[in-house]
C-alpha positions as a LaTeX table, in Angstrom:
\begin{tabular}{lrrr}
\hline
Residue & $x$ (\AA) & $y$ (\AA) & $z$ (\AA) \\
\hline
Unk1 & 20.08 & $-21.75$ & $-4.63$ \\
Unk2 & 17.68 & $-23.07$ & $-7.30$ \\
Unk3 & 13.77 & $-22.64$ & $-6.75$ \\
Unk4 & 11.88 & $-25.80$ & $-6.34$ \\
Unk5 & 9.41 & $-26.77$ & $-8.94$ \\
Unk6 & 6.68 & $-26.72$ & $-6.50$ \\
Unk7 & 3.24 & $-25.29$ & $-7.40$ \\
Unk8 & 1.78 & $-23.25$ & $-4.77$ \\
Unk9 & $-1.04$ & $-21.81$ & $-6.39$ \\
Unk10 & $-3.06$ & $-22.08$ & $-9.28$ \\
Unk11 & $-5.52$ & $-20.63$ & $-12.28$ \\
Unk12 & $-8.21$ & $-20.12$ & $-12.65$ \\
Unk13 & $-11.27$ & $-21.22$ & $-10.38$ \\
Unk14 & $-13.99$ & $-20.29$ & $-9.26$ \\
Unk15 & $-13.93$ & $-18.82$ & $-5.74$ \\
Unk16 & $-17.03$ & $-19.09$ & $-3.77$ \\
Unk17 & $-16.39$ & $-16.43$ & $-1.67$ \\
Unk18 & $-18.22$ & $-12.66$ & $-2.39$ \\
Unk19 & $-17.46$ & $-9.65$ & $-2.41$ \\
Unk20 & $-19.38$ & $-7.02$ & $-0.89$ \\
Unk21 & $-19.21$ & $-3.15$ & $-2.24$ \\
Unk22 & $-18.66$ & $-1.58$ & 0.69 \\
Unk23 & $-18.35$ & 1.80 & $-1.33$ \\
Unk24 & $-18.03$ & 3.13 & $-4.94$ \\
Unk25 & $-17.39$ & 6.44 & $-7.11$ \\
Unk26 & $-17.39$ & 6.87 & $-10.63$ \\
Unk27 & $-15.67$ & 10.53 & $-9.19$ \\
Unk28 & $-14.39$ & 11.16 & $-5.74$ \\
Unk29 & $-16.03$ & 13.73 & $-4.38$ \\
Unk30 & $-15.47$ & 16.17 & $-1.30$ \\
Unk31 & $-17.16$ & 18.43 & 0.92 \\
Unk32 & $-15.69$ & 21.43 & 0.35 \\
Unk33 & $-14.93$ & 24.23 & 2.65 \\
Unk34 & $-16.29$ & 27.39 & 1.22 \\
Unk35 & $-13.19$ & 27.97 & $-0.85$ \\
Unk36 & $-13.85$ & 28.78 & $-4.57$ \\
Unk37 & $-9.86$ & 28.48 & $-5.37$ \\
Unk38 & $-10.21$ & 24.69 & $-3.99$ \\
Unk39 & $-13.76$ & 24.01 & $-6.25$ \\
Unk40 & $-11.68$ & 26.07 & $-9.14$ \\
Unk41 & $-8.69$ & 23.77 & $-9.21$ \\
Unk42 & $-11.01$ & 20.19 & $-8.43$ \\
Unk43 & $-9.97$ & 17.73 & $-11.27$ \\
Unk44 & $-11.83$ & 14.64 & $-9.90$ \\
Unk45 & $-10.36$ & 13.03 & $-13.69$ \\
Unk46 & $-7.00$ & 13.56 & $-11.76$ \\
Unk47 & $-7.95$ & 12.36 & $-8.47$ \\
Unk48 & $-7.44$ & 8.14 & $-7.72$ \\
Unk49 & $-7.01$ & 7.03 & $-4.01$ \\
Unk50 & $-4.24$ & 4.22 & $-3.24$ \\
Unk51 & $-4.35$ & 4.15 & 0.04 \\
Unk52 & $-6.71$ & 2.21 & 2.65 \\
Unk53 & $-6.34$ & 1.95 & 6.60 \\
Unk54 & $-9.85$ & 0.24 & 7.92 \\
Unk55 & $-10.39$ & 2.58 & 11.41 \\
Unk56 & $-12.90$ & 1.15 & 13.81 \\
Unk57 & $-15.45$ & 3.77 & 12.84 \\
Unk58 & $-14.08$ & 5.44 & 9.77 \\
Unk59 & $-12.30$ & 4.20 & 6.66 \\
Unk60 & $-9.48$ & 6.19 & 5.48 \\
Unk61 & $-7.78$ & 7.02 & 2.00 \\
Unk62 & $-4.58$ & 8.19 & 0.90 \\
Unk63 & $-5.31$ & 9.69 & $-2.51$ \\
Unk64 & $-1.83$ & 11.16 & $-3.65$ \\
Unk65 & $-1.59$ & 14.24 & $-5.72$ \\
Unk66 & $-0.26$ & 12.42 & $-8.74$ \\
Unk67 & $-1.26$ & 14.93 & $-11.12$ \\
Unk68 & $-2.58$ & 18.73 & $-10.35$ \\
Unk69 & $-6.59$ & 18.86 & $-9.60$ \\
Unk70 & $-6.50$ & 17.22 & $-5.82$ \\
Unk71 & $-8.50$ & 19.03 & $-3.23$ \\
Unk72 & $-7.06$ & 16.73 & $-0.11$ \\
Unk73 & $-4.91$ & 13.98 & 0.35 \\
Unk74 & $-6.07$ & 12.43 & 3.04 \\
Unk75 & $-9.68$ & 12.10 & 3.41 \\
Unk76 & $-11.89$ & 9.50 & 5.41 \\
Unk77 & $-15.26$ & 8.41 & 5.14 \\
Unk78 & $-17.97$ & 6.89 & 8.10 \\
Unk79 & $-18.27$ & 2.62 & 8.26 \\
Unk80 & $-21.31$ & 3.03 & 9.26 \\
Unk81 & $-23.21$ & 3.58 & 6.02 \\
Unk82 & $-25.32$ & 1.29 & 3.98 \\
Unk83 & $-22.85$ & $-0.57$ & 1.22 \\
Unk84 & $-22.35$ & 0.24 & $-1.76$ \\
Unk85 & $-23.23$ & 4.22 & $-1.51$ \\
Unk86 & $-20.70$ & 6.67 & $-2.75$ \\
Unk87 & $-20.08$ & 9.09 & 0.22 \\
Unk88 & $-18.87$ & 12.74 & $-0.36$ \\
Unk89 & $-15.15$ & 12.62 & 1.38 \\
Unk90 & $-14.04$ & 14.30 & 4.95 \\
Unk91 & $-10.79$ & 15.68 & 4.60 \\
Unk92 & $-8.59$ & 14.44 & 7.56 \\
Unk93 & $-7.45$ & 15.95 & 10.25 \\
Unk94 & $-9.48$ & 19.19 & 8.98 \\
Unk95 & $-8.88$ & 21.43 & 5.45 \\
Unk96 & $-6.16$ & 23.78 & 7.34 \\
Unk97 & $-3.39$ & 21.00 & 6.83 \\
Unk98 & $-4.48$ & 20.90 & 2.57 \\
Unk99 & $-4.03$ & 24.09 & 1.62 \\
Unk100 & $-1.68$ & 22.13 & $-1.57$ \\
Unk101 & $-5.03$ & 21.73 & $-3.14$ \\
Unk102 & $-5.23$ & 25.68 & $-3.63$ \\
Unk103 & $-1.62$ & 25.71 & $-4.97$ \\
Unk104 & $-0.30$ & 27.21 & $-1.59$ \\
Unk105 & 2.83 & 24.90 & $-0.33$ \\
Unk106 & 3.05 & 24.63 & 3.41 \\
Unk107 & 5.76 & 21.80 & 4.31 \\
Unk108 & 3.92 & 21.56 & 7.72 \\
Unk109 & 1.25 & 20.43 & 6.07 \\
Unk110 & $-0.10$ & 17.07 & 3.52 \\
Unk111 & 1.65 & 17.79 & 0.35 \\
Unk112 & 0.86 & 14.24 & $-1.17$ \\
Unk113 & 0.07 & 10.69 & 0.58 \\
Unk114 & 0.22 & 7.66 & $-0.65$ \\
Unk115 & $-0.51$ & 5.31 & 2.27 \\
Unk116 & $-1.63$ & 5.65 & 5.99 \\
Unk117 & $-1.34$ & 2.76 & 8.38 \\
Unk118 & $-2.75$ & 2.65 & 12.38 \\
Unk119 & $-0.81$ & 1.11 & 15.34 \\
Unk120 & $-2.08$ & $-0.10$ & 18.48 \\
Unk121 & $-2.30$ & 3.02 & 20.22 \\
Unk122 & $-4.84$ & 4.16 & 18.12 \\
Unk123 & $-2.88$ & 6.83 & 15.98 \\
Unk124 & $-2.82$ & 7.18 & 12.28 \\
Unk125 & 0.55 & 7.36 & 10.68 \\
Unk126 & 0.70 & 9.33 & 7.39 \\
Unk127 & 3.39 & 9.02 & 5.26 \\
Unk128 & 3.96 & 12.32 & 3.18 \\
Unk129 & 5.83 & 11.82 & $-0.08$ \\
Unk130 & 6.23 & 15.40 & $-0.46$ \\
Unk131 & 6.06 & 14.97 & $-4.15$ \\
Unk132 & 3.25 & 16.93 & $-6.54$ \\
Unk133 & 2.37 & 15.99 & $-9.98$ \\
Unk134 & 4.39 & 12.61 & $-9.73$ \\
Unk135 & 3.05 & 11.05 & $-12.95$ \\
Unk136 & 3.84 & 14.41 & $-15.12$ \\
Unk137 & 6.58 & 16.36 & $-13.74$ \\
Unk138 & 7.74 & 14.92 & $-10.13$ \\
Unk139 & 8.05 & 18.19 & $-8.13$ \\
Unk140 & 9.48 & 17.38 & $-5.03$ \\
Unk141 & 8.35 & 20.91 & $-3.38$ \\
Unk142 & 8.24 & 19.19 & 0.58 \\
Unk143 & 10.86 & 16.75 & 1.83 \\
Unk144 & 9.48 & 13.51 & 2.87 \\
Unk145 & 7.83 & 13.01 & 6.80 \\
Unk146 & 5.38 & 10.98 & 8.75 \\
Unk147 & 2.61 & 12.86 & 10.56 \\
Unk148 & 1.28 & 10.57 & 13.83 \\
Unk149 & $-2.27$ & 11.59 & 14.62 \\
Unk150 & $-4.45$ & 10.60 & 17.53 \\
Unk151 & $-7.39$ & 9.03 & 16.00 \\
Unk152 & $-9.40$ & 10.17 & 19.16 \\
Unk153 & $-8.74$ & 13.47 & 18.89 \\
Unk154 & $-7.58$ & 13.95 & 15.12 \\
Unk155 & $-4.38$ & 16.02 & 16.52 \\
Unk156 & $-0.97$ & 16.18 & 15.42 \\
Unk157 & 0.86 & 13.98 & 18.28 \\
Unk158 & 4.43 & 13.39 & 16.30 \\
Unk159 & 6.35 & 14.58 & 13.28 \\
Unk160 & 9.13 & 12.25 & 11.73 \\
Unk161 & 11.63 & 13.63 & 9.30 \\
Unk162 & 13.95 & 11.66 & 7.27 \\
Unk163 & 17.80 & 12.63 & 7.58 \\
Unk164 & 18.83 & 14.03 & 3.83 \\
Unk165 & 21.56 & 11.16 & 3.38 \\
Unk166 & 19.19 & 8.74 & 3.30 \\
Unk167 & 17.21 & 10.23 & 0.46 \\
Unk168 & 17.77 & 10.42 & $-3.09$ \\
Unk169 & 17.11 & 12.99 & $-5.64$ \\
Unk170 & 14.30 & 10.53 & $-7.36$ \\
Unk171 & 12.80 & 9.48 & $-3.72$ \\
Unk172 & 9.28 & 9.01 & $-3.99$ \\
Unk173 & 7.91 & 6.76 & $-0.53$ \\
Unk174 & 5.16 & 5.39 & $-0.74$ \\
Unk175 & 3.86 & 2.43 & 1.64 \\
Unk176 & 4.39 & 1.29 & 5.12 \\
Unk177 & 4.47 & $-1.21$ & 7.69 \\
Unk178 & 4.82 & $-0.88$ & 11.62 \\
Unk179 & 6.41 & $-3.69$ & 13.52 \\
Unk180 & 5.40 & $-3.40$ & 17.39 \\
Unk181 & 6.98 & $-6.59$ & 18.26 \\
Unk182 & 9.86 & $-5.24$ & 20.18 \\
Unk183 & 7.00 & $-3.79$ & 22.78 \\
Unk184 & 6.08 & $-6.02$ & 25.88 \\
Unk185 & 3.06 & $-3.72$ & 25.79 \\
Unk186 & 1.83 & $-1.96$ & 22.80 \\
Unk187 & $-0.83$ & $-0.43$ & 24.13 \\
Unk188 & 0.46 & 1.53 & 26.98 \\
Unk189 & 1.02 & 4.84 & 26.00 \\
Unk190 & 4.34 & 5.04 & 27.52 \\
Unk191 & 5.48 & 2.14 & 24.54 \\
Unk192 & 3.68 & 3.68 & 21.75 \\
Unk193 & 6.72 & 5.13 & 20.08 \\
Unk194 & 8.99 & 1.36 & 20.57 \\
Unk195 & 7.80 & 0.72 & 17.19 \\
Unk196 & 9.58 & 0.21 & 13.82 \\
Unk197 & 8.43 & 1.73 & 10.08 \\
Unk198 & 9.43 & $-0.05$ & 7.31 \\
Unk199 & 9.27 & 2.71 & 4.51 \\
Unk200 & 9.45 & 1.76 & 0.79 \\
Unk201 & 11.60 & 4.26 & $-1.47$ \\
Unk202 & 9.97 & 3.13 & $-5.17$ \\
Unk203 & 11.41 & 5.15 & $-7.52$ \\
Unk204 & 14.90 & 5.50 & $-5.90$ \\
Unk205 & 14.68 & 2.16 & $-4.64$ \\
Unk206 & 15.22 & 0.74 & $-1.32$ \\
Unk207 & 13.70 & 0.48 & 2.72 \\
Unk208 & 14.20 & 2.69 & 5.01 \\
Unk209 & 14.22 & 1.67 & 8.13 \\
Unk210 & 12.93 & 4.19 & 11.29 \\
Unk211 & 12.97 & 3.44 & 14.60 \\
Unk212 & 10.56 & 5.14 & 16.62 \\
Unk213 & 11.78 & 4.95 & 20.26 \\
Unk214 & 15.51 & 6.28 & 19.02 \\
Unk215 & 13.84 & 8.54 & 16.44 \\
Unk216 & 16.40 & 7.32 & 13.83 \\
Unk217 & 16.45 & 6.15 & 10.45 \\
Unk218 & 18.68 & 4.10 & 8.14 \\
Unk219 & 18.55 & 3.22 & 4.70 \\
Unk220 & 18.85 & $-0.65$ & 3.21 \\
Unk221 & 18.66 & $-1.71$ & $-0.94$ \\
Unk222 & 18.87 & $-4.28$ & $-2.85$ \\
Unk223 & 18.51 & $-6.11$ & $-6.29$ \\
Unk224 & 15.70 & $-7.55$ & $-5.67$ \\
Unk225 & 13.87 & $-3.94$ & $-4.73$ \\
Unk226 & 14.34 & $-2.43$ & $-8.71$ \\
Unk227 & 11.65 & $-2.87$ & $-11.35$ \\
Unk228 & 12.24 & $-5.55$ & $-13.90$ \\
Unk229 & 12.42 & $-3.99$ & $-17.23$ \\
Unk230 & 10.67 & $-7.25$ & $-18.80$ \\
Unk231 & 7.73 & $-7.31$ & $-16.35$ \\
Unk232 & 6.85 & $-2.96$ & $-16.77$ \\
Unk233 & 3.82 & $-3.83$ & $-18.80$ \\
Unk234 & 0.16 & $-4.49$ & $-17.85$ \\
Unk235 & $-2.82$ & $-6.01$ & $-18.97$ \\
Unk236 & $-6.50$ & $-5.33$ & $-17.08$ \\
Unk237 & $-8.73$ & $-6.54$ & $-19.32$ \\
Unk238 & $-7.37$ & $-5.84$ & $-22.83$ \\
Unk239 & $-6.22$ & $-2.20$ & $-21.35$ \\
Unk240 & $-2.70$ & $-2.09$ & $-21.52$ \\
Unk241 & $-0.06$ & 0.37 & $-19.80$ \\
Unk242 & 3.85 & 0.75 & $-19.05$ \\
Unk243 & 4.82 & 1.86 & $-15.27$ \\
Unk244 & 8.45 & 1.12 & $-14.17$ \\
Unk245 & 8.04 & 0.82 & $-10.85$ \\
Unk246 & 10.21 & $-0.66$ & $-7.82$ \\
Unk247 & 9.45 & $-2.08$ & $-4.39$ \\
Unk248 & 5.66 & $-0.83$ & $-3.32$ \\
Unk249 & 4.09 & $-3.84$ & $-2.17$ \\
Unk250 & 5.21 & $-4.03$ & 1.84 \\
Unk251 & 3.54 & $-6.26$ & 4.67 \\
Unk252 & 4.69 & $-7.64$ & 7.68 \\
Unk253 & 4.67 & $-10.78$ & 9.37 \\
Unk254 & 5.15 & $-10.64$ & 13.22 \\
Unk255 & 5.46 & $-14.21$ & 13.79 \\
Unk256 & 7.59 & $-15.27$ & 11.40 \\
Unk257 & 9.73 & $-11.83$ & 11.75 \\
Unk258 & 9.74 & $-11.48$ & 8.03 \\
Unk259 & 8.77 & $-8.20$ & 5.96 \\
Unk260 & 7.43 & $-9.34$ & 2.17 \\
Unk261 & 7.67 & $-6.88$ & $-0.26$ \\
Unk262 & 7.33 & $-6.37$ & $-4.21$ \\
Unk263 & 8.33 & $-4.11$ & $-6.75$ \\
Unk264 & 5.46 & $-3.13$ & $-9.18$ \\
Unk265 & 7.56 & $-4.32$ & $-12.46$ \\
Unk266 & 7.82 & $-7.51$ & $-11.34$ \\
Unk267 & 6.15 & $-11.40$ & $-11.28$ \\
Unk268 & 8.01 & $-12.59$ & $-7.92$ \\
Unk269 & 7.43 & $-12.09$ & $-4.07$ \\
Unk270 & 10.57 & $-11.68$ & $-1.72$ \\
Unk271 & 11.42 & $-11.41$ & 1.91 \\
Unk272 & 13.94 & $-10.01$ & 4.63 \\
Unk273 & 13.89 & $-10.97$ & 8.21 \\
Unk274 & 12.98 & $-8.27$ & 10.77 \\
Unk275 & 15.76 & $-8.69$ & 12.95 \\
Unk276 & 18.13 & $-7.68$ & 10.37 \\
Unk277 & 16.48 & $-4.52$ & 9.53 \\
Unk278 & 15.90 & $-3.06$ & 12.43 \\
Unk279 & 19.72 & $-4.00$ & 13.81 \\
Unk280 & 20.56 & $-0.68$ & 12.93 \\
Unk281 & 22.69 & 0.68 & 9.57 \\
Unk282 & 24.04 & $-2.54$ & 7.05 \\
Unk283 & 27.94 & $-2.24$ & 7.55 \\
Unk284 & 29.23 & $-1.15$ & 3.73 \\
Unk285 & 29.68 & $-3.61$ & 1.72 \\
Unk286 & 27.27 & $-6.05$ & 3.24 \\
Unk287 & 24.61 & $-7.84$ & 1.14 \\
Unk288 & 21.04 & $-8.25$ & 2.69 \\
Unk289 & 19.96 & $-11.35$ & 3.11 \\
Unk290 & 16.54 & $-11.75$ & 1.14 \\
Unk291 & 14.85 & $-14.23$ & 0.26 \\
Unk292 & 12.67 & $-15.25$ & $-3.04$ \\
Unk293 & 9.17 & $-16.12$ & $-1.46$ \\
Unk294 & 7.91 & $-17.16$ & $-4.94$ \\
Unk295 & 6.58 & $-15.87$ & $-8.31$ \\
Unk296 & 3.17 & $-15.20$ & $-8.76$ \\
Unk297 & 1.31 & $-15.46$ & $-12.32$ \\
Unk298 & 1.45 & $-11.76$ & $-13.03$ \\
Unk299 & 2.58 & $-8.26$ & $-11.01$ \\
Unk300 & 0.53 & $-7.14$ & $-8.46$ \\
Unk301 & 0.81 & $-4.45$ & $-5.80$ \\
Unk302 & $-1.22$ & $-4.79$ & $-2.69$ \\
Unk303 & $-0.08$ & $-7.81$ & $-0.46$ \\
Unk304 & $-0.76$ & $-8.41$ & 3.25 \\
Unk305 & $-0.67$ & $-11.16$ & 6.01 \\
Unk306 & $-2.99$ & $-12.63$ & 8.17 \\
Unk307 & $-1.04$ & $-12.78$ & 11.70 \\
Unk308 & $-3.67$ & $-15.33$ & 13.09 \\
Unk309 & $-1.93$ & $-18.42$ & 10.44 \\
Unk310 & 0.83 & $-16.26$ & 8.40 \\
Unk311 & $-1.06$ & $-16.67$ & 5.28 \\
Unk312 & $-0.33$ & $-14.28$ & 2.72 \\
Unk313 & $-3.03$ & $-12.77$ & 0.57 \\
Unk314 & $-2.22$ & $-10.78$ & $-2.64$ \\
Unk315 & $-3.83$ & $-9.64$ & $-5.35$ \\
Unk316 & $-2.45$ & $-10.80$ & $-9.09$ \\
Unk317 & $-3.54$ & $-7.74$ & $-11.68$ \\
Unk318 & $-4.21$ & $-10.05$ & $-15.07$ \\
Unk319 & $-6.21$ & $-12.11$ & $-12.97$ \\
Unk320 & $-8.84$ & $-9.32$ & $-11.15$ \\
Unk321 & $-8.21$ & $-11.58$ & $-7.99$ \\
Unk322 & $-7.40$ & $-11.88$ & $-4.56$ \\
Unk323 & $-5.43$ & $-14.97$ & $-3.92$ \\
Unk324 & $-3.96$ & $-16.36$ & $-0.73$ \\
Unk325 & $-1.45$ & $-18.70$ & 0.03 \\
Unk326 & $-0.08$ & $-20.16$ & 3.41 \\
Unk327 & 3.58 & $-21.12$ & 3.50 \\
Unk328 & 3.91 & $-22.75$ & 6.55 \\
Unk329 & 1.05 & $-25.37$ & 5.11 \\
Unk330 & 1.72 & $-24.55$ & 1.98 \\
Unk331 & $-2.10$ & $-24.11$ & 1.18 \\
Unk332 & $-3.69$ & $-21.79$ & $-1.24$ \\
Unk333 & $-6.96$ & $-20.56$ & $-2.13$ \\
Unk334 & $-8.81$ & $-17.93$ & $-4.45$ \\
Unk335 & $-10.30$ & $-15.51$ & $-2.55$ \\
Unk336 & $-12.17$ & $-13.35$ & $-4.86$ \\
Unk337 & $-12.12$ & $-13.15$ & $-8.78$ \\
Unk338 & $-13.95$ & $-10.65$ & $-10.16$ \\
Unk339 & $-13.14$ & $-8.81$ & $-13.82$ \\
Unk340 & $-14.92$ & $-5.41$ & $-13.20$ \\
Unk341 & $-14.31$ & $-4.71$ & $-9.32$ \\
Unk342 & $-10.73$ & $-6.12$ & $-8.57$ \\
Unk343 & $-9.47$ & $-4.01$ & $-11.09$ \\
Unk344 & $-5.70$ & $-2.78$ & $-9.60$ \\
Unk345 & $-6.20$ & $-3.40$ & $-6.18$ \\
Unk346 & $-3.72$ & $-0.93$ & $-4.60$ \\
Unk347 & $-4.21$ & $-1.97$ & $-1.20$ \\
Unk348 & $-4.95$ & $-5.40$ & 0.07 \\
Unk349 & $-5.71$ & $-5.21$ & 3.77 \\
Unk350 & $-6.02$ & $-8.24$ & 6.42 \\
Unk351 & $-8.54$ & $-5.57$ & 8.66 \\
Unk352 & $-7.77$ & $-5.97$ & 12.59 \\
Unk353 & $-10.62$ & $-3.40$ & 13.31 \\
Unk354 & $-12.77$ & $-5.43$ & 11.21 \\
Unk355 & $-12.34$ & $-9.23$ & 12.41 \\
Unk356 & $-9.56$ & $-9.89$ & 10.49 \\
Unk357 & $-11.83$ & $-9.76$ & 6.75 \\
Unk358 & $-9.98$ & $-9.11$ & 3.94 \\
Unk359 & $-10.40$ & $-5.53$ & 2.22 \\
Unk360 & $-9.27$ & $-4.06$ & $-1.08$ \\
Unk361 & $-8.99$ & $-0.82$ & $-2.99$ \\
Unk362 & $-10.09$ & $-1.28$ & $-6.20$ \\
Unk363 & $-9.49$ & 1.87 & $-8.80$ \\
Unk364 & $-9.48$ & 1.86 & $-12.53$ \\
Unk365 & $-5.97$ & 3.53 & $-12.33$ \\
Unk366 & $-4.90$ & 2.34 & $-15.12$ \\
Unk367 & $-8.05$ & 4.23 & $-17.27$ \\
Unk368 & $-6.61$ & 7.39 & $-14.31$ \\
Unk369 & $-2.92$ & 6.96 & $-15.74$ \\
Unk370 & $-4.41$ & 6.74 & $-19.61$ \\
Unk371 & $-6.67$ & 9.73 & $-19.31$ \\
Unk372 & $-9.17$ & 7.50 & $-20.91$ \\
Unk373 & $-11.60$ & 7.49 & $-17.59$ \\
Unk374 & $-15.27$ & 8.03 & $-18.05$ \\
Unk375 & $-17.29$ & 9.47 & $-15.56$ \\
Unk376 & $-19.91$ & 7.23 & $-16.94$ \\
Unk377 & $-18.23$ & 4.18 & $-15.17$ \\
Unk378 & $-17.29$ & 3.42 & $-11.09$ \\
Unk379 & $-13.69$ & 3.73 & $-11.24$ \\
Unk380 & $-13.17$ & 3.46 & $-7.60$ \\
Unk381 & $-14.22$ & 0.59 & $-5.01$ \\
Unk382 & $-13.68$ & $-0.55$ & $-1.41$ \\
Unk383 & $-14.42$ & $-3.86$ & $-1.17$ \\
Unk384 & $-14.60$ & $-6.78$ & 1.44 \\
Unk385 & $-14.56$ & $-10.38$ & 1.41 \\
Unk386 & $-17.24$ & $-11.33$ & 2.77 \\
Unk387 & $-17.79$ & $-15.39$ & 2.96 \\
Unk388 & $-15.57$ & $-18.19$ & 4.10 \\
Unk389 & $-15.41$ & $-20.99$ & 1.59 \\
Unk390 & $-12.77$ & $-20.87$ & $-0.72$ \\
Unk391 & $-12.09$ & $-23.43$ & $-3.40$ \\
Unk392 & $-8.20$ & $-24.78$ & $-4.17$ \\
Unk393 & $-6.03$ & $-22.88$ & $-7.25$ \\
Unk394 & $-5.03$ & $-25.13$ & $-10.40$ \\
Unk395 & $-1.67$ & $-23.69$ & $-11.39$ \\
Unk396 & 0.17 & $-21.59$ & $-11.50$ \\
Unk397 & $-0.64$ & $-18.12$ & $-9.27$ \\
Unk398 & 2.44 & $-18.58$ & $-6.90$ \\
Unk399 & 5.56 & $-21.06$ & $-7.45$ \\
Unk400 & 7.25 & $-21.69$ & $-4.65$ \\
Unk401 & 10.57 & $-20.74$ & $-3.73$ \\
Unk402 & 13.59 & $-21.69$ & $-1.30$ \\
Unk403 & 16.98 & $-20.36$ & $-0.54$ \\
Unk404 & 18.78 & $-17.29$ & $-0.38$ \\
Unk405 & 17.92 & $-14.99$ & $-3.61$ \\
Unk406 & 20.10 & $-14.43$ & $-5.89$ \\
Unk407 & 20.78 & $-11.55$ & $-8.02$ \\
Unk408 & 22.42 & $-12.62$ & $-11.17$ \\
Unk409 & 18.86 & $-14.90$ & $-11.45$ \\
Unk410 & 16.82 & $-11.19$ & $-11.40$ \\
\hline
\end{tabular}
């Protein structure tokens, strides 16, 4: 089915909304155990975050170990400081579970994250790639889990492993959504586990699909979920840089029972319902049925949803912006525009534990990926949106889409 030549959003005003710093590094920095071989091996050049979960006292990255130098993968930091400070990093649940960052491999423990997401029952899922050096020689030296800790206690509650057929020898996952819908009561400790992942797979790619109260897995791909070799190059602000990557951008929307996701490499939004991934393994042969939500005016990787109206918010990487767009009204607004601290947002987050305001991790990855950052510079930003009036897009951010997608259009 054709796309209608609808505008849904548009370039470039002014958005009259702010954005408050809510913290910044030039480097990340860590409090260190007393460990020389840690302090020896500290490349902070090396070390970018791209992952973001808001806690309700405690914000907490994902910073995966995409090239050697990383102390800790998962670190967190308190909410409760003044904005704008750049806070030495906690590494979660405690150092024991890092000991990658002094070249010793445990399996048991954080090898390399790339995103962490919390459910309702107040536990912290981490999603372990098991992949060192990604960006330079992709060692896989762990396979892949999920590591559920109680955000009360900061223990180890669950491990999830991945069955080996549904990986591939280029798997690298690296974001995730959790769909509680299926629970009558989410927060009831004997429910926590009827829950569904939605994994991305980016450079093999593909969803896999877990579901927590069978503790199985299955494995879905499609078309739609590769990079687009036309759409593999990027420009922040006269920096330009080549990364061929698939499906990475994942939210979910519970009302509409529709995942959204986007490759990297690529200029257009899609969907698949819910319901069809979680009704267990496609049979062979099948096609999924996805949808193309619309195309936006350049890639972008961080993407979310507010439940409260289904709008979804996403974050265009020419344009330094956060941009939202409602498809039910089909309304759209410019959130944020700003040319120095929405550089490569690699998380856009609607924040539950934070009255629904919009968040974003800004780094200067590309400048990371280059080798060309300075220490001289802030490189890394949370940030939140922090006022309510937004102003209408001219085109064109988003172009609206209908129908079944269709792969010989890709």
């Amino acid at each position: 089915m054709g796309t209608r030549a609808l505008l849904l959003c548009a370039w470039l005003a002014m958005a009259t909304a702010s954005l408050e710093v809510v913290n910044q590094w030039s480097f990340l920095q860590f409090d260190f155990p007393p460990d020389p071989v840690l302090l020896e091996k500290f490349q902070p050049e090396n070390t970018v975050p791209t992952g973001l979960e808001i806690g309700w006292d405690r914000l907490y990255l994902g910073i995966p170990r995409l090239r050697a130098g990383v102390p800790a993968t998962l670190a967190w930091v308190p909410r409760s400081l003044p904005p704008g400070v750049s806070p030495v990093l906690q590494a979660y649940p405690d150092w024991s579970w890092h000991s990658a960052g002094r070249g010793d491999i445990n399996c048991t423990g954080l090898i390399s994250v790339y995103r962490i997401r919390a459910d309702r029952c107040n536990r912290l899922w981490v999603l372990d790639s098991g992949v060192v050096t990604s960006l330079d020689d992709f060692r896989r030296v762990c396979p892949p889990k999920i590591l559920i800790f109680d955000m009360a206690t900061d223990r180890l509650v669950r491990s999830v492993y991945f069955p080996r057929e549904l990986l591939r020898p280029s798997s690298l996952l690296t974001n995730l959504v959790l769909d509680d819908t299926r629970s009558s009561s989410p927060r009831l400790s004997a429910a926590c586990d009827n829950i569904f992942a939605y994994i991305t797979d980016t450079v093999a790619p593909g969803i896999i699909v877990y579901d927590g109260r069978r503790d199985n897995a299955w494995r879905v791909t499609h078309a739609s979920m590769y990079p687009d070799p036309d759409l593999g190059e990027y420009d922040i602000g006269g920096d330009r840089f080549t990364l061929m990557d698939g499906i990475v951008g994942l939210t979910h929307s519970p009302a509409q029972g529709l995942v959204y996701y986007q490759p990297l490499a690529t200029d257009r939004l899609f969907s698949v319902s819910t319901a069809v991934l979680a009704a267990g393994p496609p049979a062979e042969g099948t096609d999924l049925p996805v949808n193309l939500v619309g195309r936006k005016s350049s890639q972008g990787l961080g993407i979310a949803v507010d439940p409260r109206d289904d709008t979804i918010i996403f974050s265009p990487i020419a344009e330094t912006a956060i941009a939202a767009w409602n498809p039910i009204a089909n309304t759209h607004k410019v959130l944020a525009q700003d040319p120095e601290k929405l550089q490569f947002c690699a998380e856009v987050r609607w924040a539950e534990r934070d009255n629904g305001a919009v968040w974003a991790l800004s780094t200067r990855f590309h400048k990371f990926f280059k080798r060309s950052v300075s220490k001289h510079e802030i490189n890394v930003r949370i940030v939140r949106v922090v006022e309510s009036g937004f102003v209408s897009l001219q085109p064109h951010v988003l172009r609206r889409a209908a129908g079944r997608f269709n792969a010989t259009r890709y």
